[in-house]
N, C-alpha and C positions, 0 to 999 in steps of 0.2 A: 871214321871220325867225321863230327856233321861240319860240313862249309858255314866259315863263315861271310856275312853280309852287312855289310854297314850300309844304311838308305838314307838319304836325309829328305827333308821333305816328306817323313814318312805319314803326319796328317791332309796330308793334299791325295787328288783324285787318284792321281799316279802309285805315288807311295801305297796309298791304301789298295790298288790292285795289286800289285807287288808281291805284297803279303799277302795278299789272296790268291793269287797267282802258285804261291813255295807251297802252300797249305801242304803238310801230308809229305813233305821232301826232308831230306835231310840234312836241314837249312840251319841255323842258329842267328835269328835279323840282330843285330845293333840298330835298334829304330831311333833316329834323333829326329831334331826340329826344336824352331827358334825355341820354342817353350816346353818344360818338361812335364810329366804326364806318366799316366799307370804306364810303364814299359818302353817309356818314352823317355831317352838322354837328352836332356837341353845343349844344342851345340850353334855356334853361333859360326856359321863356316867362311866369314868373312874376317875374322881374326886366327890368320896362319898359327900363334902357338894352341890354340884351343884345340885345332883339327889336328895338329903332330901330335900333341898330346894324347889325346882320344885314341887315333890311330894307331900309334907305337903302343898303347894298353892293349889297346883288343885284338890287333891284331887278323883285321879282315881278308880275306882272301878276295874280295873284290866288294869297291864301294859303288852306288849307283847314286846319281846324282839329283832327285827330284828337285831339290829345292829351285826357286826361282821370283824374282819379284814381275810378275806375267798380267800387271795391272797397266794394259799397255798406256790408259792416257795419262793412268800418276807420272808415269817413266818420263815421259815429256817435262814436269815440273821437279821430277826426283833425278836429277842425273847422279846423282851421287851416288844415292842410295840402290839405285837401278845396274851403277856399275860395278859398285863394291859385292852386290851378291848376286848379278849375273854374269861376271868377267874373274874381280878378286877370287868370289866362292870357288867355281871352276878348278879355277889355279892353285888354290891352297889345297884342294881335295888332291889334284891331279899329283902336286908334291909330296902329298904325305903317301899317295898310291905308291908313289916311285919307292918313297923310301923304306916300306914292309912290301916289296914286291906284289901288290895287290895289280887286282886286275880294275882299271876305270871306267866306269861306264855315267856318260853324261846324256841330257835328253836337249835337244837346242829344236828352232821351228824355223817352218816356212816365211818368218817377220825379216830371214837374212835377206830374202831377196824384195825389189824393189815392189814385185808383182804385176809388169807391165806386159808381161809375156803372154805369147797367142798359145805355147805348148806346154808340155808340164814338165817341170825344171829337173835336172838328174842331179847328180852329186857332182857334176864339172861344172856346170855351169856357173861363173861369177855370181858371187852375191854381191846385192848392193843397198842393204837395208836403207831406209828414208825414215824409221823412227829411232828412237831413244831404245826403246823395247828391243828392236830388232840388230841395230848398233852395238848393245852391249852382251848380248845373245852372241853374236859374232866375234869380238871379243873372246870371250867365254870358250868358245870352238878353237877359239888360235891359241889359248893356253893348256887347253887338253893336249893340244896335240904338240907342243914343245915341251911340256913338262912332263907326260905320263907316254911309257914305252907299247903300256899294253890298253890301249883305249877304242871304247864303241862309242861313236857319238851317232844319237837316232835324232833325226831331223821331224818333228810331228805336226801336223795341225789340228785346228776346231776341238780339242781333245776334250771328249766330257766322260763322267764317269761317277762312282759316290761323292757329292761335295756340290758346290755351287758352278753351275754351268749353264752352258744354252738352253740346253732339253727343261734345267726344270724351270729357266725363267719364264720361258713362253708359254711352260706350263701352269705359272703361277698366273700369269698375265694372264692367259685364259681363265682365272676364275672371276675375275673381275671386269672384264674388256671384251665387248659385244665383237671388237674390231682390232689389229693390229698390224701399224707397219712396221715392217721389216727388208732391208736392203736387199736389191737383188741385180745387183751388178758388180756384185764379187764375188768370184768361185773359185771353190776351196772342195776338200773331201774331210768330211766330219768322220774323226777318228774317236776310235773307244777306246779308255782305257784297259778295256779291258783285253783289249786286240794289242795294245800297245805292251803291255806287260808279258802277256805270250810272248813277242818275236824278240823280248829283252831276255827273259829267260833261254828263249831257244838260243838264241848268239851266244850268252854269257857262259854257255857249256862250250862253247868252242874257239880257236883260236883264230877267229875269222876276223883280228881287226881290222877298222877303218869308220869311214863315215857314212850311214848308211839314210836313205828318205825311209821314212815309216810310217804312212798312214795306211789309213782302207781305202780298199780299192774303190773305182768310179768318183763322180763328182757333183755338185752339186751347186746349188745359190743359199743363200742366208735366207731369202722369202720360201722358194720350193723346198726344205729342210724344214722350216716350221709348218710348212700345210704337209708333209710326211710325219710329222712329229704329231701333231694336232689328228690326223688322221688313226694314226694309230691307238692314241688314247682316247676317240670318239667325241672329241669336241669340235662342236661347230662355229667357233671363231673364226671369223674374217681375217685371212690374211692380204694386206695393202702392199702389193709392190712398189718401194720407192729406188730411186737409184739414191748413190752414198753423197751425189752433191744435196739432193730436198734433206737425207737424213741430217748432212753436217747444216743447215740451217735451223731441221728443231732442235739441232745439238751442239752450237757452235763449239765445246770443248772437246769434243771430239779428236781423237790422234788418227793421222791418215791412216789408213788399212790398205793390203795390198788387194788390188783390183782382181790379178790372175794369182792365186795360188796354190795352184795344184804343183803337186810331188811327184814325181817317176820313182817308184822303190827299184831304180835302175840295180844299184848293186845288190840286194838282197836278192833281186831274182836272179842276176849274172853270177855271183859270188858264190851263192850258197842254195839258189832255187825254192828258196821261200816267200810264200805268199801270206799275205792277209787277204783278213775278211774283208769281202764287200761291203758298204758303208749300211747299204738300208739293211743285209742282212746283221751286222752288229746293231743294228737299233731295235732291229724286233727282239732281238737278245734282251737290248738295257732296258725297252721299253719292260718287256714281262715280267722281269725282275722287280722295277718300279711299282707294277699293279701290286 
């Protein structure tokens, strides 16, 4: 009998690798998101009876949690809305997990910690988010794990993939822009969705729960990531290294970013001995795909 999968968030980068991910498995997705669509349930995951409801019909064997409001400088002017469906949503999924015995699986980021740190943070290390984004992301993690018995939460960053991201903005800016700046005094490890949907499938077969870091390996800057990005697609735009106080001047609305945020996939590797991909080598991947 095929497993079932309830995704939300299933038009976002995530979602959509997910399902690209089951291809070919003997999966049955419940694809939801805010708006409905060819094969797509409209589910609004910040109103708890909508999610019981839904739940208790279908009947999922484990939900995954894409959804998220990940627009980190609205979040600063949206608190409401930033809480209700990256804290509420969470919670309301996590409960209806509980109550069909399903398995939870949530996606949270490196925005928990403050990003002030010289090492790369493991899954003990206190968090201490400084935004709105990163605050109700945290949030969000504390009701996974009070409400739902059988939960994975993947901690990810810089995550691009099909959909609107890094990789294609700079790519677009390149066709217009002789020259561009881009920050380079915060490091991160630019993760693919598509890296990221593997190591959720490989855990969601097993009963390894807990809180797990999940990006690709190695690390990188925001400036050195776009002349690797720009390199690979054969464009010769100038990239301007500025640090993030010149950016927050031609950008005064700007939401702080964390300075140091790199990930340890401490437990993945101790837990369960899995690795991701390498960061540049996931990009030759998305890049080719792209061509």
């Amino acid at each position: 009998m095929s497993k079932k999968i309830l995704v939300t968030g299933c038009n976002g980068q995530l979602g959509r690798a997910i399902n690209k991910e089951y291809a070919g498995s003997d999966v049955t997705f419940i694809n939801t998101d805010v708006a409905e669509g060819e094969g797509v349930t409209a589910l609004d995951i910040t109103k708890i009876e909508q999610v019981l409801s839904l739940v208790r019909a279908e009947q999922p064997e484990v939900i995954i949690n894409c959804a998220a409001h990940t627009n980190v400088d609205a979040c600063e002017k949206q608190w409401d809305a930033a809480y209700r469906i990256n804290a509420l949503g969470p919670r309301n999924l996590s409960i209806a997990a509980e109550a069909v015995g399903a398995k939870m699986i949530h996606v949270s980021t490196d925005y928990v910690f403050e990003g002030n740190g010289t090492k790369p943070y493991t899954e003990f290390d206190a968090p201490n988010p400084v935004s709105a984004y990163g605050k109700t992301k945290l949030e969000g993690e504390k009701f996974v794990q009070q409400f739902s018995n059988h939960f994975f939460i993947f901690r990810t960053a810089w995550l691009y993939g099909d959909g609107k991201n890094f990789v294609k903005t700079m790519l677009n800016l390149s066709e217009t822009h002789d020259e561009v700046s881009v920050v380079c005094d915060q490091l991160g490890s630019p993760t693919s969705a598509v890296e990221l949907a593997k190591a959720i499938h490989h855990f969601e077969g097993t009963e390894n729960y807990g809180l797990y870091h999940a990006t690709c390996e190695g690390d990188t800057n925001w400036a050195d990531f776009t002349e690797e990005i720009f390199k690979r697609a054969g464009k010769s735009t100038k990239v301007n290294h500025v640090t993030s106080k010149q950016y927050k001047q031609m950008n005064p609305a700007a939401a702080d970013r964390p300075a140091y945020s790199i990930l340890d996939n401490y437990m993945m590797r101790l837990a369960d001995g899995y690795q991701m991909a390498d960061w540049k080598d996931a990009l030759d991947v998305y890049m080719a795909e792209l061509k």
